[in-house]
C-alpha positions in Angstrom: 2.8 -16.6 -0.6 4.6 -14.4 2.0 7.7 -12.2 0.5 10.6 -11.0 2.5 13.4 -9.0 2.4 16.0 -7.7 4.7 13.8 -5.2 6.5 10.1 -6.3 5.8 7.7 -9.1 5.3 4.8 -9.3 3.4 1.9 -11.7 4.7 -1.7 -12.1 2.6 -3.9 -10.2 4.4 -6.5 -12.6 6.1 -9.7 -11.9 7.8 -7.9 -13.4 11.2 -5.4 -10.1 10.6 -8.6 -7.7 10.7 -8.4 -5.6 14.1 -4.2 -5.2 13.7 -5.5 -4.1 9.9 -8.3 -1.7 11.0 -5.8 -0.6 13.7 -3.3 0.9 10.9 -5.9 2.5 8.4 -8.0 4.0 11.1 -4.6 5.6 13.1 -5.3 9.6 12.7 -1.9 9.8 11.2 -2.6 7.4 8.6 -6.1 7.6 8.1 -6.3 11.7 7.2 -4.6 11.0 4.0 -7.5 8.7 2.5 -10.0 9.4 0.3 -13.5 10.3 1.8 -15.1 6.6 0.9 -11.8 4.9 1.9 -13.3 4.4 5.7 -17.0 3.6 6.1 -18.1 4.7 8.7 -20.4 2.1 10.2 -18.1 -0.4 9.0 -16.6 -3.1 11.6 -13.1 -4.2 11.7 -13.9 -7.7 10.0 -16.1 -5.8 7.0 -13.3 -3.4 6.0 -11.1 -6.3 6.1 -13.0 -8.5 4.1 -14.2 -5.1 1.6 -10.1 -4.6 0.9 -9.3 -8.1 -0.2 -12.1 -8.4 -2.2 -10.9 -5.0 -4.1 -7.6 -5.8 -4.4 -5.9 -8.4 -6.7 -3.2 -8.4 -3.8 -3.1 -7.1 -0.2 -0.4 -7.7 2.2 0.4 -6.8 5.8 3.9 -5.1 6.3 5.7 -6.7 8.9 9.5 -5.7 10.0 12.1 -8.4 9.8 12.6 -8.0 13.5 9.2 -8.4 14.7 7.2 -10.5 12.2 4.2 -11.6 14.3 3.4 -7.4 14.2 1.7 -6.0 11.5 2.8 -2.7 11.3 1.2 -1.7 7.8 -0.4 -2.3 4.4 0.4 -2.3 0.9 -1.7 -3.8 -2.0 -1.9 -4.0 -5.7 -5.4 -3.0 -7.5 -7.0 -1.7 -10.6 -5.2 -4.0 -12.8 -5.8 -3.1 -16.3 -4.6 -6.2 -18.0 -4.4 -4.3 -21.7 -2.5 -1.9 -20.2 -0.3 -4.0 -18.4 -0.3 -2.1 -15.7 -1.6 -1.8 -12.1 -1.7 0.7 -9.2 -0.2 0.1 -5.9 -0.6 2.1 -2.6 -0.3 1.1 1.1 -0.1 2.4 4.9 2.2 2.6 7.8 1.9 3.6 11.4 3.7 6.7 12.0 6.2 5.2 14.6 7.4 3.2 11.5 7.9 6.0 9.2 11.4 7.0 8.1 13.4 3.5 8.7 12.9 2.6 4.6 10.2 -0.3 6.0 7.7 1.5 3.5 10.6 2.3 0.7 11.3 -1.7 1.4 7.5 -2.8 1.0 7.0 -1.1 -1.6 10.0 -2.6 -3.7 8.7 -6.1 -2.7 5.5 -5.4 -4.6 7.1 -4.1 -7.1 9.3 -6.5 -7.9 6.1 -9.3 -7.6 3.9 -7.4 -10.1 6.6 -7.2 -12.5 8.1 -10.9 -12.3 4.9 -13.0 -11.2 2.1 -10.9 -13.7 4.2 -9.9 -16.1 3.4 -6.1 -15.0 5.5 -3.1 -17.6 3.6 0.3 -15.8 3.0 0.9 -12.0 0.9 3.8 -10.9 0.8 4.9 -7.4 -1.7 7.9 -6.3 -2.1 10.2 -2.9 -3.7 12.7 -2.0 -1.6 16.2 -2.8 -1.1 17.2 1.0 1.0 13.5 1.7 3.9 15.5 1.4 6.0 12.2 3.3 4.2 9.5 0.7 4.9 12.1 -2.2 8.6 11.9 -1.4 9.0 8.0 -1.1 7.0 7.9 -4.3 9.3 10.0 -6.6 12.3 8.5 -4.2 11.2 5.2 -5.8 11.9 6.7 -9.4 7.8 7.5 -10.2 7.4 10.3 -12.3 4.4 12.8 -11.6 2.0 12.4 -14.4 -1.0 14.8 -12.7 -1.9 16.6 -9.7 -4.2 18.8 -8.4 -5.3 20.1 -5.2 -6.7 16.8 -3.8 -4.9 13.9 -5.3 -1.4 13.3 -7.4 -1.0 10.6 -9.8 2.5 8.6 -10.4 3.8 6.3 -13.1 6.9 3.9 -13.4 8.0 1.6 -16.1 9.2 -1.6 -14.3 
């Protein structure tokens, strides 16, 4: 299932999408936010690929309106806790995408999807403290800070 908006398209991350994928994550700018095991580092293109869609419930590539056939970042759904109702969403961008709303309009998408198609009432969203940028689109988004501590910050939002 592919969702659009005005700014953005989200595409199922496939194994055929892995060196665009690998391309985003492992971009300096990107990539110095992760956690420590996010990045193996012996992994290949194709085995990260295929180790993120078999984590996630739901990965997409972030494509812009104008340029669809470019995958420009990553957003996904995982850790669905199913009692809970809830689920935890995070993604990626290449820098010379940031500050147009692309992520902002991703992010909304996914949103939107975990709320109408699982029937999903919580959304948590977690960085690491120092992604100042990320911190900002987060609590932009309405999230509200439920911890933080010097390596990572945890966000909620009732949907």
């Amino acid at each position: 299932m592919v969702l659009s908006n005005k700014l953005v398209v989200l595409h199922p991350l496939t194994i055929a999408d892995h060196t665009a994928f690998f391309r985003v994550n492992t971009h300096p700018e990107v990539s110095k936010y992760f956690d420590e095991g996010a990045l193996k580092g012996n992994e290949t293109s194709l085995e990260f690929t295929l180790r993120l869609i078999r984590s996630c419930e739901y990965i997409f590539t972030i494509r812009s309106i104008e340029k669809p056939g470019l995958i420009i970042g990553d957003c996904a759904l995982h850790d669905w806790n199913k009692q809970a109702n809830e689920i935890e969403m995070g993604g990626a961008l290449l820098p010379e995408y940031w500050g147009l709303g692309l992520m902002q309009s991703a992010l909304d998408l996914l949103t939107h999807f975990a709320n109408q198609e699982l029937g999903i009432k919580t959304v948590l969203a977690s960085t690491t403290s120092a992604n100042s940028k990320a911190i900002r689109l987060i609590e932009k988004m309405g999230f509200k800070k439920t911890s933080a501590d010097d390596v990572n910050t945890m966000f909620r939002k009732v949907v």
